[in-house]
C-alpha positions in Angstrom: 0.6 61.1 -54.6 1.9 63.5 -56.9 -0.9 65.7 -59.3 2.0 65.7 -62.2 0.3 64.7 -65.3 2.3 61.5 -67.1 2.7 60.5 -70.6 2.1 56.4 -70.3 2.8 54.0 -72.7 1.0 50.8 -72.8 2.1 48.0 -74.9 -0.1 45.5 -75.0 0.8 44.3 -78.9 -2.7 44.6 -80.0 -5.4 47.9 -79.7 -8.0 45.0 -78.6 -6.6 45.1 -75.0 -7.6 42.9 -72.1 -10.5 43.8 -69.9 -8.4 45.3 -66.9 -6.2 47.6 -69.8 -9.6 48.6 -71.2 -10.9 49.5 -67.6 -7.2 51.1 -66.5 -7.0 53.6 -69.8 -10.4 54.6 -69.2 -9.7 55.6 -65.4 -6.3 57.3 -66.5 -7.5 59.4 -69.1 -10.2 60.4 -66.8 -7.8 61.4 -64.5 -6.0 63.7 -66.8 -2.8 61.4 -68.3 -2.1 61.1 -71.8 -2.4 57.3 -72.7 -1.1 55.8 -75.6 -1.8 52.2 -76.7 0.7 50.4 -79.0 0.0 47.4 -81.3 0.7 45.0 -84.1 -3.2 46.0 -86.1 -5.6 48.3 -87.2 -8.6 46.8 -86.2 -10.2 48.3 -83.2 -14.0 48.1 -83.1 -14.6 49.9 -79.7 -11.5 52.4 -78.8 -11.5 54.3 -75.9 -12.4 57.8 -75.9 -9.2 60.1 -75.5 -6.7 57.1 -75.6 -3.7 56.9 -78.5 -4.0 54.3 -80.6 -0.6 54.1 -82.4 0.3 51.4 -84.7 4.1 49.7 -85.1 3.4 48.4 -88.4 0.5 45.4 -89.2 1.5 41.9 -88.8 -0.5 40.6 -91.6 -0.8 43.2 -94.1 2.2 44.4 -95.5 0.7 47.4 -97.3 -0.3 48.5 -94.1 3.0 47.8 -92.7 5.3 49.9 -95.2 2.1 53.1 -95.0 2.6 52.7 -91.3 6.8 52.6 -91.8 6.5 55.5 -94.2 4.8 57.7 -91.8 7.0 57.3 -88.9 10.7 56.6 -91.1 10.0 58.3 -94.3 12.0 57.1 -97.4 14.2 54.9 -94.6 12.0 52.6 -94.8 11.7 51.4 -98.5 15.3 50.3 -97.9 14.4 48.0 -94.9 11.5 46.9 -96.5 13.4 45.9 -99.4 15.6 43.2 -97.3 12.1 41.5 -96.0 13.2 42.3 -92.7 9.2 43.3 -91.0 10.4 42.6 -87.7 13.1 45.5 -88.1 10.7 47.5 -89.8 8.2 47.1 -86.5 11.6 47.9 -84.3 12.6 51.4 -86.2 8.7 52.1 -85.5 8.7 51.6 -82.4 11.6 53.8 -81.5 10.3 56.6 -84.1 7.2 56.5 -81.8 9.1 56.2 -78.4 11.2 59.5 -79.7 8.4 61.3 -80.1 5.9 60.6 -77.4 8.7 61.0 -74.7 6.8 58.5 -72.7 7.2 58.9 -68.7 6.4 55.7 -68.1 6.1 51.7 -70.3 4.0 49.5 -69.0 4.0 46.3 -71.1 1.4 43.9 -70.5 2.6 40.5 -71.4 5.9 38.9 -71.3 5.9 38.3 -75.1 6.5 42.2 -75.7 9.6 42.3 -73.6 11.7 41.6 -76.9 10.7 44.6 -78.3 11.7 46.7 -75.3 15.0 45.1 -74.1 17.7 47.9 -76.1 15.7 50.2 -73.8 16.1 48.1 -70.8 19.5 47.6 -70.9 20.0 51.9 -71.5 17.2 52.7 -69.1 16.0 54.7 -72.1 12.6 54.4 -70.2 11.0 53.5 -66.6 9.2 50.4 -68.0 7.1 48.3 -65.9 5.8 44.6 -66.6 2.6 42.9 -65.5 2.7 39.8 -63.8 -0.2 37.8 -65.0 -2.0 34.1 -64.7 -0.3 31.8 -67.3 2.5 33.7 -68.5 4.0 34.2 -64.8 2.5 30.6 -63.2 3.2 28.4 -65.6 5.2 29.1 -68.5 8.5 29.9 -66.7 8.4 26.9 -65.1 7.8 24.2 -67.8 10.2 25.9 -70.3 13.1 26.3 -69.1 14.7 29.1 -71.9 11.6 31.2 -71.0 12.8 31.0 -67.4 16.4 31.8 -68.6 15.3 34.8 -70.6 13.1 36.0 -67.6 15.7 35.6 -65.2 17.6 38.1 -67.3 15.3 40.1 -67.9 13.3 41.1 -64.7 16.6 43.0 -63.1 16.7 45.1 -65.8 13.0 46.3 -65.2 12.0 49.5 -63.2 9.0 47.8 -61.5 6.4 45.2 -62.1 2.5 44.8 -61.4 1.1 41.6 -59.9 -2.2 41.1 -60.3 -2.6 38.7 -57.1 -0.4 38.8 -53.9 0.1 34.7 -55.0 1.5 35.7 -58.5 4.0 38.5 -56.8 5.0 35.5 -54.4 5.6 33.2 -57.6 7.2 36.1 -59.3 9.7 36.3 -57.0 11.0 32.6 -58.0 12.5 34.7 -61.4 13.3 37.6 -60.3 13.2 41.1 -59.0 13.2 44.6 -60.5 16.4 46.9 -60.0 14.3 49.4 -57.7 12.8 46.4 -56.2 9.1 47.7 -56.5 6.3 45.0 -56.8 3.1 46.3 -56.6 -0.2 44.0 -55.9 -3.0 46.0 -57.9 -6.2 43.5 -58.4 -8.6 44.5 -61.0 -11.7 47.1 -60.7 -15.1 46.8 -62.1 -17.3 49.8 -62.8 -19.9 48.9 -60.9 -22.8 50.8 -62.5 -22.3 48.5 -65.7 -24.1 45.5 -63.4 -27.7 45.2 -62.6 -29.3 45.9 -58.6 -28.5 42.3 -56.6 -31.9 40.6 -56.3 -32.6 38.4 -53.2 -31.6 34.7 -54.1 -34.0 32.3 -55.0 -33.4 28.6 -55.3 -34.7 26.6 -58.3 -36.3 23.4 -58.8 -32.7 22.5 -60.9 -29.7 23.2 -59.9 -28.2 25.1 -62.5 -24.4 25.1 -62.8 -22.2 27.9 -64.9 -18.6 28.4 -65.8 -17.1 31.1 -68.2 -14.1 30.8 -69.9 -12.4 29.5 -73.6 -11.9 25.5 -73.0 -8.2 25.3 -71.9 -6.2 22.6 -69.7 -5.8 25.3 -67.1 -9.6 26.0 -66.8 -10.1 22.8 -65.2 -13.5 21.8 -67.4 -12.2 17.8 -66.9 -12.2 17.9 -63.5 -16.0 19.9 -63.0 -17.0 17.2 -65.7 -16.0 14.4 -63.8 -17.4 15.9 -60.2 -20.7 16.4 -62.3 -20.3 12.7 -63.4 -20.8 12.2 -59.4 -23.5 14.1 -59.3 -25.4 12.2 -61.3 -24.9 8.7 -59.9 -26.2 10.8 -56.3 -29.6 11.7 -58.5 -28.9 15.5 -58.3 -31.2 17.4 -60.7 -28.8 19.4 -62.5 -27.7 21.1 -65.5 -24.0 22.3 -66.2 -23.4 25.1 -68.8 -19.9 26.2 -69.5 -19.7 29.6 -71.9 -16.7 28.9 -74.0 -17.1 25.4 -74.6 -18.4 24.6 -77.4 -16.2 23.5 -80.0 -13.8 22.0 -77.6 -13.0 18.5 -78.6 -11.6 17.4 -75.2 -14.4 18.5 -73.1 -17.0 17.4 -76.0 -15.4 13.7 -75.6 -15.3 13.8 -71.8 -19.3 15.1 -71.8 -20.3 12.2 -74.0 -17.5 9.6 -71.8 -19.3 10.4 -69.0 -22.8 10.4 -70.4 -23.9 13.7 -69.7 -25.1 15.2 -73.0 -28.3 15.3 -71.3 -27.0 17.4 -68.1 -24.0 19.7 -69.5 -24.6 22.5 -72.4 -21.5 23.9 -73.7 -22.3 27.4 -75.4 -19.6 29.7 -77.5 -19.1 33.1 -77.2 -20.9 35.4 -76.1 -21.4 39.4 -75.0 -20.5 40.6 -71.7 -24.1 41.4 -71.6 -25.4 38.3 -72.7 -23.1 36.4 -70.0 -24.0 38.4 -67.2 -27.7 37.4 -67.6 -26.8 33.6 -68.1 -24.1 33.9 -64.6 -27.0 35.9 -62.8 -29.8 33.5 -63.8 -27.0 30.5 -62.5 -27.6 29.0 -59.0 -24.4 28.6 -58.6 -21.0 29.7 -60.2 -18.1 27.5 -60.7 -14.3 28.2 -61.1 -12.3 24.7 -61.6 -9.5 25.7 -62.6 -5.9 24.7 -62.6 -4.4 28.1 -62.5 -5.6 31.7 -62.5 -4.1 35.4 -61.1 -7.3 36.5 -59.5 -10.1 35.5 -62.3 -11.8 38.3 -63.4 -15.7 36.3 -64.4 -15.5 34.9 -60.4 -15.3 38.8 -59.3 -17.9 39.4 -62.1 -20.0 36.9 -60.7 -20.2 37.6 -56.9 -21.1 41.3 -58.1 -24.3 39.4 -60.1 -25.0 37.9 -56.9 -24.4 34.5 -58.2 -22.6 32.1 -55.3 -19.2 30.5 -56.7 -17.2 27.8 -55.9 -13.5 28.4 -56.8 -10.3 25.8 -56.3 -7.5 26.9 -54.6 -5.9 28.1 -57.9 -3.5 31.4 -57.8 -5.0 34.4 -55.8 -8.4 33.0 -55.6 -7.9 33.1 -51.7 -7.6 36.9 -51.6 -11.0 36.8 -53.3 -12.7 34.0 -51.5 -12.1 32.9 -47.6 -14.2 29.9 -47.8 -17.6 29.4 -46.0 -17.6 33.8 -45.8 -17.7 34.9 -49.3 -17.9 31.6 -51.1 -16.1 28.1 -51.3 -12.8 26.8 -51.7 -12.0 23.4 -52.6 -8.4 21.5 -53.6 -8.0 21.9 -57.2 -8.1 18.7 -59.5 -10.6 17.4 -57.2 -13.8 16.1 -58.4 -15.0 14.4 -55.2 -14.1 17.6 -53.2 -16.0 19.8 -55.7 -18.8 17.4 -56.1 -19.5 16.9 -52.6 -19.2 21.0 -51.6 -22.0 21.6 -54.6 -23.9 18.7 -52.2 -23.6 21.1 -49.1 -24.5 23.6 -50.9 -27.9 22.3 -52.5 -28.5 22.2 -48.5 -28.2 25.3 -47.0 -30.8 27.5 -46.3 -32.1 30.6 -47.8 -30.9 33.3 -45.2 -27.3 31.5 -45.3 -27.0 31.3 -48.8 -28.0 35.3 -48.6 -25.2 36.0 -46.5 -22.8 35.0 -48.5 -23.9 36.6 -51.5 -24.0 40.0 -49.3 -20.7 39.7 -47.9 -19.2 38.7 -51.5 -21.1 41.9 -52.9 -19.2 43.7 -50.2 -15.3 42.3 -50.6 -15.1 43.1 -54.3 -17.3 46.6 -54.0 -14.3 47.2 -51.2 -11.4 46.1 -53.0 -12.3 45.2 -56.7 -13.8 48.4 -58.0 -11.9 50.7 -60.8 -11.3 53.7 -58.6 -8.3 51.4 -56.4 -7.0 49.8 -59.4 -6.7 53.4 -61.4 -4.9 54.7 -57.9 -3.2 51.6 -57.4 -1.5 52.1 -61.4 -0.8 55.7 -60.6 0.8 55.0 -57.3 3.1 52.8 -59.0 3.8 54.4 -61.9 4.5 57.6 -59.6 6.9 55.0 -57.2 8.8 53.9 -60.1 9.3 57.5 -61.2 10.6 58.3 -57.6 12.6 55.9 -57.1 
């Protein structure tokens, strides 16, 4: 790998990036690049140390927006300000900032930003590289069809993209590949220092059930619900608690349907700190959902030492080979769910152990933030190469 030094651009559309952006700028600044972050806002309660936060111009505020323009256009931008036109204001921005930051390299982190960049697509102004993520590469291509269109277009014109599962690369491939044809599978990295010493397992008088995540069709909650609702005609001693589901009207109605007020909490949200010590006190994690990349709370929770039991969904097979490092089960399944949370309940100690070990071990191996930062720069130096 090349020891050049790049200028990267990361447009994520808002400073309050994702968790794997958050954990990528840190590693590339501690590597020696220049990062810069580009978004639609001010607000940014926790920046990262050393990282460029540069605004385009506030979606909300349009004081903040013509300060913003001023800075970067000058008197130019009273005039476009003056035909109501923010979205060409945000546009001039942008390309005052691109002109001066020079950037080696664009990596834009959801489809939704690809607008912004396409004059610079279609010049190759820029290497710019798109990630390939969960919703916006499983699912939303496929049930709108302009989306598709627009991706189709677009994705030739790219100089690389990112998948963050080998399943989401394989799907990716159904729109399109990048001119250079360079598809790189980089899976997220935790810092592992953040997480508390793994304790040796120890089973409860009640089972107690956990899932993270804001209440969304793709998450699955119906499904657990229902396999839950199986549980409890079997007699299990149980309790279900699902962080992110609290003012959800659909899984409210489903709990109360079924009868389980009594069984299933739903809590809002929380700290990561906070949810760590709920997954960790868990006996067991679940992940129902429909459709993921590679979830980042399942990782999260096999470095807590808490067991999980994922569906099928996107790249969770890369994380989990079921019966070694967890459980897979069919997704929209209850019975299938319902009856491996049975088996579970069943197995002994020293078994149980061994699965939280070798879990501990997979994402220590291939989940920690030293790959991903080497995977990023390896791309972003592949791209540049190529």
């Amino acid at each position: 790998m090349s020891n050049k030094k790049l200028k990267i651009i990361i447009f994520d559309g808002s400073f309050q990036t994702t968790t794997f952006i958050r954990r990528l700028i840190k590693g590339l600044v501690f590597q020696g690049h220049q990062v810069y972050v580009l978004g639609f806002n001010l607000s940014n309660p926790s920046p990262v140390k050393g990282v460029h936060y540069v605004s385009l111009g506030s979606n909300q505020d349009k004081l903040e927006l013509l300060t913003t323009s001023l800075v970067l256009q000058g008197l130019n931008a009273c005039k476009v300000l003056l035909k109501l036109n923010k979205k060409e204001l945000q546009r001039k921005n942008l390309a005052k900032v691109l002109q001066k930051v020079q950037p080696d390299v664009i990596h834009a982190q959801w489809n939704s930003v690809l607008p912004w960049l396409e004059p610079y697509l279609k010049n190759k102004a820029y290497p710019i590289i798109l990630s390939q993520r969960g919703y916006h590469t499983n699912v939303r291509p496929f049930v709108n069809k302009k989306n598709y269109a627009y991706l189709q277009q677009i994705y030739p014109q790219l100089s690389g993209l990112h998948s963050v599962s080998q399943a989401i690369s394989e799907q990716g491939k159904k729109i399109g590949m990048p001119f250079t044809g360079i598809d790189q599978v980089v899976y997220t990295g935790l810092d592992f220092k953040q997480f508390p010493e793994l304790m040796p397992y120890r089973k409860k008088n009640r089972l107690e059930l956990i899932s993270v995540g804001r209440a969304h069709w793709k998450k699955g909650y119906a499904y657990a619900i229902r396999a839950c609702e199986l549980l409890k005609k079997n007699n299990f001693d149980f309790r279900y608690t699902i962080i992110g589901g609290k003012h959800d009207e659909e899984v409210i109605y489903l709990v109360q349907e079924a009868g389980l007020q009594e069984n299933i909490q739903l809590l809002g949200k929380y700290p990561s700190s906070k949810v760590y010590e709920l997954v960790q006190e868990a006996s067991l994690f679940i992940l129902p959902s429909l459709e993921e990349g590679i979830a980042n709370v399942a990782v999260e929770a096999m470095t807590l030492g808490t067991p999980v039991i994922s569906t099928d969904c996107g790249g969770m097979q890369e994380l989990i080979t079921h019966n070694q490092e967890g459980w897979i089960v069919p997704r929209r399944d209850p019975l299938a769910l319902a009856r491996q949370i049975e088996v579970f309940t069943k197995l002994r100690t020293e078994k149980i152990e061994t699965i939280r070990q070798a879990a501990l071990q997979k994402v220590e191996l291939e989940f920690n933030e030293e790959q991903m930062t080497k995977g990023m720069e390896r791309l972003y130096q592949k791209v540049l190469s190529s």
